[in-house]
Structure formats: structure tokens, C-alpha cells
N, C-alpha and C positions, 0 to 999 in steps of 0.2 A: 645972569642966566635967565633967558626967558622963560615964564610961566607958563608952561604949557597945559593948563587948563584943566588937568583931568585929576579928579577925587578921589580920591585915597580911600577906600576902606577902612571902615572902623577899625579895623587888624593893623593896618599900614601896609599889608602887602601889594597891595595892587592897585586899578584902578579900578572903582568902582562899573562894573558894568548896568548900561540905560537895563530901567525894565520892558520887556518884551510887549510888544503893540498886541492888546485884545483881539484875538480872533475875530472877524467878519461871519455872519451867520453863513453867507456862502461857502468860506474857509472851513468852515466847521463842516457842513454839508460834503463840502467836498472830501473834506477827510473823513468821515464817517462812510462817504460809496468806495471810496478807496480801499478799506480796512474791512469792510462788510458785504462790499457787493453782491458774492458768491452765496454768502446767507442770504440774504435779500431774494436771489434770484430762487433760491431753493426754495424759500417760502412763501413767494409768489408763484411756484408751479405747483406747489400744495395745494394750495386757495386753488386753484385754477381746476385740479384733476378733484378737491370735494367740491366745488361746485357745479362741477359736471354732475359726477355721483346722485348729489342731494338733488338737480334737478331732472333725474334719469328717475330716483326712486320716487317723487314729485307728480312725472308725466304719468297721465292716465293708459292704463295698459289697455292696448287693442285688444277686442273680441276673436277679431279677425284679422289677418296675414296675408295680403295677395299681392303675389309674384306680377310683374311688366315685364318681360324680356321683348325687347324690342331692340333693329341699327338704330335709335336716336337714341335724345334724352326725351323724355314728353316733358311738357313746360307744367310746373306744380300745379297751376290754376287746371288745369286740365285734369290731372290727378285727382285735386279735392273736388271738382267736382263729379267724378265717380265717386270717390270716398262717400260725400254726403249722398246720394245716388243710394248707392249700397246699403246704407247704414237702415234703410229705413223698412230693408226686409230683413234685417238681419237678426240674430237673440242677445241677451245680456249674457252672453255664456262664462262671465266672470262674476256675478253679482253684486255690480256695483252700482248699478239703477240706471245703466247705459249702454248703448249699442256704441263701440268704434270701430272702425275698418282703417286699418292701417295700406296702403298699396307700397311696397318697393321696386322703385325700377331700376331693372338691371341692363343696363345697355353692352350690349355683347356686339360685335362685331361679327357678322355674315358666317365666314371662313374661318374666325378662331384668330388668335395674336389679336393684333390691332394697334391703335393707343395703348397709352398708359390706362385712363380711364376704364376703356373696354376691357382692357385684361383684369382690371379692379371689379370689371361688373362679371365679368364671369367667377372670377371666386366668390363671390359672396353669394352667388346663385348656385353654385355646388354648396355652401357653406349652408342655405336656408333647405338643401334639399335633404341633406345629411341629419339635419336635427327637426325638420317639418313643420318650420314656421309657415309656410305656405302651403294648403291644398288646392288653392283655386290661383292660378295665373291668363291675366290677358298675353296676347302676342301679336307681334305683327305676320303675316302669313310665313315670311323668309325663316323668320326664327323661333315657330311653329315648327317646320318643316326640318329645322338645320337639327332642335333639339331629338326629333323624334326620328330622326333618322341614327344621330347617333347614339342617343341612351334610352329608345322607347319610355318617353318622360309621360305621356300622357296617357290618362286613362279614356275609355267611352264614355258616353255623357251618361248614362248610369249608374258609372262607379266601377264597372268591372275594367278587367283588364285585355286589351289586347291581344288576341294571337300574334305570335313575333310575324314580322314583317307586314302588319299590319298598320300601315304610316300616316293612313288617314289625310287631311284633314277631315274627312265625310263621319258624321258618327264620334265627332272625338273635339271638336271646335265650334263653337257658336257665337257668328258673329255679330256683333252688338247690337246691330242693325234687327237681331232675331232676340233679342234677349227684350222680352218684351218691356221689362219695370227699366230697362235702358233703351230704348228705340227714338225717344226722341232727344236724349243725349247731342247737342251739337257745339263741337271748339273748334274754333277759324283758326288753321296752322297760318305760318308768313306767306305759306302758295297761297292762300284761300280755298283751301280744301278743308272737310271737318274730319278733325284726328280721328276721330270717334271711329269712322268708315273702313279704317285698316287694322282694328283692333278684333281681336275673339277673344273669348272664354273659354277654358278647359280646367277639367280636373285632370291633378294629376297621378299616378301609380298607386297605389297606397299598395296593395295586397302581393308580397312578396319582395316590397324594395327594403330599403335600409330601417324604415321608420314603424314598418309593417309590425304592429300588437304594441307600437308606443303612446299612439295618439289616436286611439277608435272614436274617442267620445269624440274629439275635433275633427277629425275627421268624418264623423255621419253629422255634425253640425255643419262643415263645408258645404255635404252632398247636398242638404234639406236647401243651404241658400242657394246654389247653383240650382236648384230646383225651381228656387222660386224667383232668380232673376229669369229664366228662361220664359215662365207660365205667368211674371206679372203679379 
């Protein structure tokens, strides 16, 4: 009978089976994202949502809050350089040995609907007026015009309020070109025109809207800088 080669167990029962080939570090790898992935991923969205957090409580909080509704987006560099603009009339009205001016812009579309985007930048622009992170907003004239016709958003340039039907722009917007500590402000759009040229300044409602006895002290700190971009 031929020897057919295969070794017995110390038992005699069987044939001894080969020992199994060492794992590969990759093998390993691989079965460890196979069996754990799901954790993995769950605790890479942890890290991801405290590291938001941690650099949200981190970032230096704004003094100041001011609304852009404008049909575009303005291009950031344009932004910061109002921001820095601003900053340098403004108070430390948080006492932290610094002036910041935050600007948000809100790009709304003309008519209402729009993009995705635009319908994004109109709620968060009901969303800052509701809680009054913003007293002072630039605008392009259209959307000037579109907000004040429908929610009488803007106050006169001294703070009071409007008789209804009173839509202004006269008395209620001033634009850059007239804000004097901004007058020589200039950003070259891709036409070659400077942004600066279609932008105002307004305050907005305060006495009677939603926010009306939540934020006085922020609100006469607004008034005083809108005072003094105007005067320089």
C-alpha cells in the first residue's frame, strides 16, 4: 500500500493538520476595519463635532455683528476689508482688550425662492433678526428695497422708527460713498467696478420688533458706531 504521507496525531486519530500561516499586518488591518469600522467611524465623528466645539469656544468673540444682504456673494477679501475698516471706530464692548466686527452675508435672491444657497441665506437672516445678532447691515439698493417693503426692517439713521409705509431709502440708508471713516474704501469686482459703490448702511428696527428690551446696551453701542462711521 502506498504511503501516503500524512502524520498521524499523537492520538492516532487523524491527520495531523499544517499550522495556520501568520497573519500579514495588512490581513490584520483588514480584519480589524471589517469588525470595527462602524466604531471607528463613530469615533472619528466625535473628534470631528469636539473639535468644532473646542475651536468655536477658542475663536475670539465679536463686538460687533453686521448683516450683508445682498443678490451676490461679496468675495471675503472685500468683507475683511470692511471688517478691519470698522473695527477701528468701534468699542471692546466685551472686555477682552479688543475691538472685532464680525460681517455675515446673507445672499437672498431679489423675489424670494431662488438656489439652494439663497433660500439658506434668507433663513439665517430671519434667524439673526429673531435673536439680534445684528443691528447694523450693509445692502445692495434691490435688497434694501425688497427687505423694507416687506417686513419694514430698517430703522432712520437715528435710531427711531419709521411711520409704516415709510420705505425710504432717504433718511434710512447711507451709502459708503457717505460713511465718511469708509469713503475711500475701494474692491475691484471681475466687471471692474468697486463693490464698495453698491453697498449702504442702515440700522435696523429695534423699538417694537421681536428683540425690543433684549439687547439695549447692543443696541445704543450699534447706534454710537453707525454714528461714527457716518461722521468719520
Amino acid at each position: 500500500m502506498a504511503r501516503e504521507g500524512l502524520l498521524l496525531q499523537e492520538d492516532g486519530n487523524g491527520p495531523e493538520q499544517p499550522a495556520p500561516a501568520p497573519e500579514t499586518p495588512k490581513k490584520k488591518a483588514e480584519n480589524f476595519w471589517y469588525y470595527h469600522k462602524w466604531h471607528m467611524l463613530l469615533l472619528l465623528l466625535a473628534v470631528v463635532v469636539v473639535s468644532f466645539l473646542i475651536h468655536d469656544m477658542m475663536r475670539p468673540k465679536a463686538d460687533y455683528e453686521i448683516g450683508m444682504i445682498t443678490a451676490y456673494s461679496c468675495p471675503q477679501d472685500a468683507v475683511d476689508l470692511l471688517q478691519k475698516q470698522i473695527e477701528k471706530y468701534g468699542e471692546d464692548l466685551n472686555g477682552d482688550g479688543r475691538v472685532i466686527v464680525q460681517i455675515n452675508n446673507y445672499t437672498v435672491a431679489p423675489n424670494g425662492g431662488g438656489t439652494q444657497a439663497e433660500i439658506a441665506g434668507q433663513v439665517k437672516l430671519e434667524a439673526d433678526l429673531s435673536t439680534g445678532e445684528s443691528m447694523l447691515f450693509f445692502t445692495d439698493e434691490d435688497s434694501f428695497a425688497q427687505q423694507q417693503e416687506k417686513i419694514q426692517m430698517f430703522a432712520k439713521t437715528d435710531g427711531s422708527t419709521p411711520k409704516k409705509g415709510e420705505n425710504g431709502p432717504e433718511g434710512m440708508r447711507v451709502p459708503v460713498s457717505g460713511l465718511k471713516a469708509l469713503s475711500g474704501l475701494s474692491y475691484q469686482g471681475s466687471d471692474g467696478e468697486n463693490l464698495m459703490d453698491g453697498l449702504g448702511l442702515s440700522l435696523r428696527v429695534y423699538e417694537g420688533s421681536a428683540v425690543d428690551g433684549k439687547h439695549d446696551s447692543y443696541w445704543e453701542a450699534s447706534r454710537r458706531l453707525f454714528q461714527k462711521l457716518t461722521s468719520g
